[in-house]
KEBA-601736 format. One record per residue: x, y, z of N, C-alpha, C in turn; residue in three letters. Coordinates in Angstrom, 1 decimal. Layout:
// residues N
+--------+--------+--------+--------+--------+--------+--------+--------+--------+------+
!    n.X !    n.Y !    n.Z !   ca.X !   ca.Y !   ca.Z !    c.X !    c.Y !    c.Z ! rest !
+--------+--------+--------+--------+--------+--------+--------+--------+--------+------+
!      X !      Y !      Z !      X !      Y !      Z !      X !      Y !      Z !  ALA !
...
+--------+--------+--------+--------+--------+--------+--------+--------+--------+------+
END
This chain:
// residues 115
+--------+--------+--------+--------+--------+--------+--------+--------+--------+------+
!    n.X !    n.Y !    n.Z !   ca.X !   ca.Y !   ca.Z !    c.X !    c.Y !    c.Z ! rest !
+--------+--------+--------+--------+--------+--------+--------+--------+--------+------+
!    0.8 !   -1.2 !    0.0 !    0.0 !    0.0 !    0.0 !    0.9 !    1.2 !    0.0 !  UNK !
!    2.0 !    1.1 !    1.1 !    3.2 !    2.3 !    1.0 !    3.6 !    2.7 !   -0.7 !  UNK !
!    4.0 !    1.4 !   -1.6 !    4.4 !    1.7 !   -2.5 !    3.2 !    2.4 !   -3.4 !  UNK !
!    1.8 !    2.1 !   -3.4 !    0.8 !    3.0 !   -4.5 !    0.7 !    4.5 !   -3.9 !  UNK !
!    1.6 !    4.8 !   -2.5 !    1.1 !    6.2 !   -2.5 !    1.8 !    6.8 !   -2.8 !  UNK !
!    3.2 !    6.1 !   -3.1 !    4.5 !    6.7 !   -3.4 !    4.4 !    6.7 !   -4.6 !  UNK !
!    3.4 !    5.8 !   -5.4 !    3.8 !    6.2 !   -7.2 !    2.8 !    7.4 !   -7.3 !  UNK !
!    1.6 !    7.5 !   -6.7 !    0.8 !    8.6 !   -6.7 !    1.3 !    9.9 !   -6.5 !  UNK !
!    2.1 !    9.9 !   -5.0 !    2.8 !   11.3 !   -5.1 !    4.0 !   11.6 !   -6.3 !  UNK !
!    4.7 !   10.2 !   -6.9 !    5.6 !   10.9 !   -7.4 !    5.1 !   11.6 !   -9.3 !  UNK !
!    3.6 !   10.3 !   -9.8 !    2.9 !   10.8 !  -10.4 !    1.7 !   11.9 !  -10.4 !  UNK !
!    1.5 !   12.9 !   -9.5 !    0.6 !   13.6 !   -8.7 !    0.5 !   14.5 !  -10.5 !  UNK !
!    1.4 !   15.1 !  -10.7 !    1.3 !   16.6 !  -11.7 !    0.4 !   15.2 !  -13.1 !  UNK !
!    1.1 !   14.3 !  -13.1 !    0.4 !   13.6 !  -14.6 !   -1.4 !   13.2 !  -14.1 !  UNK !
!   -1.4 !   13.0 !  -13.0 !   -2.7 !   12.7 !  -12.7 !   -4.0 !   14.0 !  -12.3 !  UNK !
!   -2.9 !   15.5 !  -11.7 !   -3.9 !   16.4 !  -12.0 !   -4.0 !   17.2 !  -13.0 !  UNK !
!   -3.0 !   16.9 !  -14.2 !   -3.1 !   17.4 !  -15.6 !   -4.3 !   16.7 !  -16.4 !  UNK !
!   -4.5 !   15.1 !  -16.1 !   -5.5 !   14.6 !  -16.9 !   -6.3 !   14.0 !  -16.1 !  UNK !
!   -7.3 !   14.1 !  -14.9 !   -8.4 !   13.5 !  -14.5 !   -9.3 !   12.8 !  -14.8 !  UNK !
!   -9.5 !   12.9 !  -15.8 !  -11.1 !   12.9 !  -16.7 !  -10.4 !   11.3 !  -17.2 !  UNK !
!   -9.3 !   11.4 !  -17.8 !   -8.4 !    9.6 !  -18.1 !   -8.1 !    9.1 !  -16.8 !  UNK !
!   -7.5 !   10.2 !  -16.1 !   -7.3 !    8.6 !  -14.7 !   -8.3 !    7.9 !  -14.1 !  UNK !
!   -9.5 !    9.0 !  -13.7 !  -10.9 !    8.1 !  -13.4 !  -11.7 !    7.2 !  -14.3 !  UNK !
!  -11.4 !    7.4 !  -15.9 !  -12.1 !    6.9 !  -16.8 !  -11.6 !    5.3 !  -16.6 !  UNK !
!   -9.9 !    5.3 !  -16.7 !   -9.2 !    4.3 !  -16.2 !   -9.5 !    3.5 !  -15.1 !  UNK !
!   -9.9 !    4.1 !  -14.0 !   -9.9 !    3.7 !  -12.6 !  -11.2 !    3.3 !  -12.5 !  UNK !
!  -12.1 !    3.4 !  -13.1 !  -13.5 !    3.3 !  -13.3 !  -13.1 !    1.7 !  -14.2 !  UNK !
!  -12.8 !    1.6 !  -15.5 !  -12.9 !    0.6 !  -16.4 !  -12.2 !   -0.8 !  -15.9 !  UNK !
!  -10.7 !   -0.5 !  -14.9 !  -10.1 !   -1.5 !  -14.6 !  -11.0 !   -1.6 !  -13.0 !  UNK !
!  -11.3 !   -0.8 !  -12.3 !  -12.2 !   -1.2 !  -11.1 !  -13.1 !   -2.2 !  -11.3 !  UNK !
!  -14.0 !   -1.4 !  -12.1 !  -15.3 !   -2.3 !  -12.7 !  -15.1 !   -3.7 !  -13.0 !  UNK !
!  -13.8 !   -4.0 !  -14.1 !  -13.8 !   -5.3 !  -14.9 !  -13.4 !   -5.9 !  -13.7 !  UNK !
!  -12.4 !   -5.6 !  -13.1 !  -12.3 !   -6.7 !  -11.6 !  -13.1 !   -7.4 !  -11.0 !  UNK !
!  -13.9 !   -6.3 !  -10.4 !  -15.0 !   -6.3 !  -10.2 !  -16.1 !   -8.0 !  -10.8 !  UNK !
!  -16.4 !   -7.3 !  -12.1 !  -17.9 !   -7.9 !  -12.6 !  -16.5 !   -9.4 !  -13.0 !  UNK !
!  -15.7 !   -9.5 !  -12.9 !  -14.4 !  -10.8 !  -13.0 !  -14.7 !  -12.1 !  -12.2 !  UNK !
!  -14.7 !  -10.7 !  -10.8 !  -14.2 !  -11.7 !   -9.5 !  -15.9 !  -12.1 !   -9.2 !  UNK !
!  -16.6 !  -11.5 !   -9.4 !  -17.9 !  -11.6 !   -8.6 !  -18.2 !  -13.0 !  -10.1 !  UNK !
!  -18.1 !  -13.2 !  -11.0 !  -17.8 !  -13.7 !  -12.2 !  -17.3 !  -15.5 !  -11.5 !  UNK !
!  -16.2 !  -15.5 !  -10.9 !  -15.5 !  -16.8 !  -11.0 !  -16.0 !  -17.1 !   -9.3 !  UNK !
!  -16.7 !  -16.0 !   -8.4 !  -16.9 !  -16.5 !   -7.8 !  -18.6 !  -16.6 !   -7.2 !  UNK !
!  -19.1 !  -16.6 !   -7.6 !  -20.8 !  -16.7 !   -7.8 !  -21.0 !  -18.0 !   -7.4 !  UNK !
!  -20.6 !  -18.7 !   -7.8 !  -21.1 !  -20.4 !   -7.5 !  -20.8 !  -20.5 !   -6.4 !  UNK !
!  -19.3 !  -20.3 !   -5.7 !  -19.0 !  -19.9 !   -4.0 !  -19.8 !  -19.6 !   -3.4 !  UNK !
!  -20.5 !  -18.4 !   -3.7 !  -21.5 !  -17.3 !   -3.0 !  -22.7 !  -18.4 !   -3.2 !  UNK !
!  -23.5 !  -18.7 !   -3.8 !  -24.4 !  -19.5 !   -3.7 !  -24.4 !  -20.0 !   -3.2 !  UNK !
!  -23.7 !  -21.0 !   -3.3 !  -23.4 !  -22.3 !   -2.7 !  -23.4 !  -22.1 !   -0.8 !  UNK !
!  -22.4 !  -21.0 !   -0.5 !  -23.2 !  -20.4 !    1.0 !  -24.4 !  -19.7 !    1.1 !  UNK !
!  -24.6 !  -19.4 !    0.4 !  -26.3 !  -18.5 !    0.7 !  -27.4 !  -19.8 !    0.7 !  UNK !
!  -27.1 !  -21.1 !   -0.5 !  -27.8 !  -22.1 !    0.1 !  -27.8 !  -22.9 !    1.7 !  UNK !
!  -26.5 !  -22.9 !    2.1 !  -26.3 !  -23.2 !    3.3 !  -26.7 !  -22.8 !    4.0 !  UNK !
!  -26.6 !  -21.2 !    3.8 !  -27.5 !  -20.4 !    5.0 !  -28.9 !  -20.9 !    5.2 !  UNK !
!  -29.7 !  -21.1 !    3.8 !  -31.3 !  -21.1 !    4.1 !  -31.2 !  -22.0 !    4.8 !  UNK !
!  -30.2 !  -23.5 !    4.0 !  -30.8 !  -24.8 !    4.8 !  -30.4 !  -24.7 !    6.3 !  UNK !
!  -29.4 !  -24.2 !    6.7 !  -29.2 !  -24.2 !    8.2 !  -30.6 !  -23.5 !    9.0 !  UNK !
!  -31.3 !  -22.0 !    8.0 !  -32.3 !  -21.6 !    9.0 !  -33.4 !  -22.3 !    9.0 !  UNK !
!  -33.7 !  -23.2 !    7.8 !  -35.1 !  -24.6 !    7.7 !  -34.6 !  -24.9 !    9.1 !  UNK !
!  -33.6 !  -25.7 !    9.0 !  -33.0 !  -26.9 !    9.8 !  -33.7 !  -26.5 !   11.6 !  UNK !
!  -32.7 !  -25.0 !   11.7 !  -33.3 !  -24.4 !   13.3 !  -34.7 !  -24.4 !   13.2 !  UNK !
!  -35.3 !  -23.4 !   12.4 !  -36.9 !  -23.2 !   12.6 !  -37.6 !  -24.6 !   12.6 !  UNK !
!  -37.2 !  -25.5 !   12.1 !  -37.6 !  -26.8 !   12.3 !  -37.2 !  -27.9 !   13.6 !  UNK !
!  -36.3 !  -27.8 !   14.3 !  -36.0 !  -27.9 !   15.2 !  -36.6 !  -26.8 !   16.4 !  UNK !
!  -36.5 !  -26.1 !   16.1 !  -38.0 !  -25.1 !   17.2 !  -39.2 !  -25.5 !   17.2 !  UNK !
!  -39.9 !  -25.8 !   15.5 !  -41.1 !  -25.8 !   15.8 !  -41.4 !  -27.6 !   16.8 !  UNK !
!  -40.5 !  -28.4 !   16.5 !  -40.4 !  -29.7 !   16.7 !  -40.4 !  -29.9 !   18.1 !  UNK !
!  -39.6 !  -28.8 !   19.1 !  -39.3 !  -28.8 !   20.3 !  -40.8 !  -28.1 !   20.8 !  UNK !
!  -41.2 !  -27.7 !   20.4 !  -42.6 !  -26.5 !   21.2 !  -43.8 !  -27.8 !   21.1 !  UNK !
!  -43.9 !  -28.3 !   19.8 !  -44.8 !  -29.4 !   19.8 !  -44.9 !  -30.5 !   20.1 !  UNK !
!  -43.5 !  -31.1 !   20.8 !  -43.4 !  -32.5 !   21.2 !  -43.4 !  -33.5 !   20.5 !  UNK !
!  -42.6 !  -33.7 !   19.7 !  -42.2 !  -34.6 !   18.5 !  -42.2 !  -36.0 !   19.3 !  UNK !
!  -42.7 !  -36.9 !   18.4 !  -42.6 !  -37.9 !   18.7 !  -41.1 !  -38.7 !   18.1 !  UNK !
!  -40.1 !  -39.8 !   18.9 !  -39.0 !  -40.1 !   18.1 !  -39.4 !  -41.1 !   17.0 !  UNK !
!  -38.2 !  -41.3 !   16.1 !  -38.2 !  -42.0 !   15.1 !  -37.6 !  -43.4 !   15.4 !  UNK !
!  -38.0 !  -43.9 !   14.8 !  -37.4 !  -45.4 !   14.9 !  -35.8 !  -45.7 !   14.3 !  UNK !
!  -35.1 !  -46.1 !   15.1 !  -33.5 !  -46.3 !   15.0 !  -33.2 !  -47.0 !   13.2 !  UNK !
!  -32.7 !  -46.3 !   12.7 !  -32.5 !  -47.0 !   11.4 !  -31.5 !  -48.4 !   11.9 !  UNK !
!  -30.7 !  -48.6 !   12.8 !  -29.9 !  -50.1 !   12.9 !  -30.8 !  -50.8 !   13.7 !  UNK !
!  -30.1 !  -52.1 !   13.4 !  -31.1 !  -53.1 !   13.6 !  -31.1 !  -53.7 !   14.6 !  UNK !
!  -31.9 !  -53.9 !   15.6 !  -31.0 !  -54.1 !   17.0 !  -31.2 !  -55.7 !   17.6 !  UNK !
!  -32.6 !  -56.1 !   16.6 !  -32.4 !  -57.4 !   16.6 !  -31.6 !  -58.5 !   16.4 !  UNK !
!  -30.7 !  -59.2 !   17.1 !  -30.0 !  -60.2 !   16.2 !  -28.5 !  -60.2 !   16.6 !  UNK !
!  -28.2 !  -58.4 !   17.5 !  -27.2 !  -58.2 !   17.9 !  -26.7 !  -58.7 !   19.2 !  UNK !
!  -25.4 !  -58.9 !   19.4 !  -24.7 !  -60.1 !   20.7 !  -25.5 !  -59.2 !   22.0 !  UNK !
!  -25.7 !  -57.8 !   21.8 !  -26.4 !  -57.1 !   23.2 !  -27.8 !  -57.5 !   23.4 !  UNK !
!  -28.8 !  -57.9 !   22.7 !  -30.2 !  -58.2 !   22.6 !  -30.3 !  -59.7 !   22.7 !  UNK !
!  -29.9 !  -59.8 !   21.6 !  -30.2 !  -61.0 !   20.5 !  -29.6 !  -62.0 !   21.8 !  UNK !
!  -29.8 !  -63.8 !   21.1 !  -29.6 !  -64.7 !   22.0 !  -28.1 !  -65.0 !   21.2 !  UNK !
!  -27.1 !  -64.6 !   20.4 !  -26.1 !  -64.8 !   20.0 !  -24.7 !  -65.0 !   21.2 !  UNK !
!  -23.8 !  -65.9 !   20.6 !  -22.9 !  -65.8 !   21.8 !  -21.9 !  -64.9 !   21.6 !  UNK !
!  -21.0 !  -64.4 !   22.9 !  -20.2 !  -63.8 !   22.6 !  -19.0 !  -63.6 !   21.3 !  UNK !
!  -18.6 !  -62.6 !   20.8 !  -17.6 !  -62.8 !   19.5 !  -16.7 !  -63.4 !   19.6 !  UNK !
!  -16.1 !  -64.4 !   19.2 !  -15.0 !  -65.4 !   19.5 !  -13.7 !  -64.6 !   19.0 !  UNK !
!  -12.7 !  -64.8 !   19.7 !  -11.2 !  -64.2 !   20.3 !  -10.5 !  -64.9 !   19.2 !  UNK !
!   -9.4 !  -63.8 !   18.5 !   -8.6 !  -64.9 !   18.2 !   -9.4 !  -65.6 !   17.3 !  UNK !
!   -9.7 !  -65.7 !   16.7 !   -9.7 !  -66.6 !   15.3 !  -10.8 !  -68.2 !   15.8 !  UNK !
!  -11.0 !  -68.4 !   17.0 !  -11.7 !  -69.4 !   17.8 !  -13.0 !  -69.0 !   17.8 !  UNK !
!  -13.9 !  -70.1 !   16.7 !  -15.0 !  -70.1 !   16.8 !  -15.4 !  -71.0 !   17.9 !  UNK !
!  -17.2 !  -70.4 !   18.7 !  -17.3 !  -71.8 !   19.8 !  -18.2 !  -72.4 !   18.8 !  UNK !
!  -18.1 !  -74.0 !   19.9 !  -18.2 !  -75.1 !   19.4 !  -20.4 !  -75.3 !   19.2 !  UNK !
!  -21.0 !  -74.8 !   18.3 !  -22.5 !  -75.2 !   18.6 !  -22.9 !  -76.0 !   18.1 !  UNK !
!  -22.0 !  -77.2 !   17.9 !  -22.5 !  -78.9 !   17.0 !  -23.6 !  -79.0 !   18.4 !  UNK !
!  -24.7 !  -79.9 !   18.2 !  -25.4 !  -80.4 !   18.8 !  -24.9 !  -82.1 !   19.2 !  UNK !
!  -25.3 !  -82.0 !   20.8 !  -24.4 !  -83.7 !   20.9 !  -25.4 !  -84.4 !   20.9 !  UNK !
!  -24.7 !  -85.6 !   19.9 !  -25.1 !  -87.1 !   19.8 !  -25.5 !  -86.9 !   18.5 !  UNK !
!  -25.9 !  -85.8 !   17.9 !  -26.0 !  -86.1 !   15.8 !  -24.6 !  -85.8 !   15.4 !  UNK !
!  -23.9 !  -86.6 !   14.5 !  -22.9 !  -86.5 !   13.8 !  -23.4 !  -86.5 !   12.2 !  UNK !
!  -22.4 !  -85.7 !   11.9 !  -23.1 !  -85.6 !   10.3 !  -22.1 !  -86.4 !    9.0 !  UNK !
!  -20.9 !  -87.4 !   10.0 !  -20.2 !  -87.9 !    9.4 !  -19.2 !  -88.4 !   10.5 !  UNK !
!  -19.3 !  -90.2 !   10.2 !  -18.4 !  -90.8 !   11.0 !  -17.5 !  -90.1 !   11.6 !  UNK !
!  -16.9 !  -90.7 !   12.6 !  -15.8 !  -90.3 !   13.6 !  -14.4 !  -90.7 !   12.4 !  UNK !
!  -13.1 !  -90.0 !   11.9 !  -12.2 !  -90.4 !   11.9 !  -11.3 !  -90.9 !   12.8 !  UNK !
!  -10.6 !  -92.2 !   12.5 !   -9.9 !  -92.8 !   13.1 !   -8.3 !  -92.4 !   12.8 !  UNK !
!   -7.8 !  -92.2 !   14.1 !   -6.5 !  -91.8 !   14.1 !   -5.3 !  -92.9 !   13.4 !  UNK !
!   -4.6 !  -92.0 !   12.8 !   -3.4 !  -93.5 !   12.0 !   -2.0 !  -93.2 !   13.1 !  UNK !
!   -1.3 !  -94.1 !   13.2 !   -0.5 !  -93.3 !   14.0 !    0.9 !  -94.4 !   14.6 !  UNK !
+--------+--------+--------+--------+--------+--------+--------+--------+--------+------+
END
């Protein structure tokens, strides 16, 4: 910023000789910046101004929800079936499945040891 006031003072006599060009200038490169930046960044700005709305749905809907006594929703996981509910046994350690053959049906002779 030091250095534009230092080219300004040391250009001061060319800029109050021709006014009518330095603003015309300052006007055209302002502007195109300008309509540039607001240009590549528009989809940005949107993209937050949408966030805004849905955050204020989200609250006002969360107020109106709390004043009225919402009823809850039902848990999307399934809680049937799980080792905490369910009649399943604990998760086996180690690579060790337990044993739930039923005794006395065999579903294939006993091997006999060679040895």
């Amino acid at each position: 910023m030091h250095d534009l006031i230092d080219f300004f003072q040391t250009n001061a006599a060319l800029v109050f000789a021709n006014p009518i060009a330095f603003m015309t200038f300052a006007v055209l490169f302002g502007g195109g910046g300008f309509i540039v930046g607001r240009y590549f960044l528009a989809e940005r700005i949107a993209n937050l101004e949408s966030r805004i709305a849905r955050r204020d749905d989200e609250i006002a809907a969360l107020k109106a929800g709390r004043r009225e006594g919402t009823t809850e929703e039902a848990s999307l996981i399934p809680i049937i079936g799980t080792s905490a509910i369910g009649a399943n046994g604990a998760t086996p350690l180690l690579g060790k499945w337990p044993d739930r053959r039923r005794p006395g049906t065999l579903s294939a002779p006993p091997r006999q040891r060679r040895g």
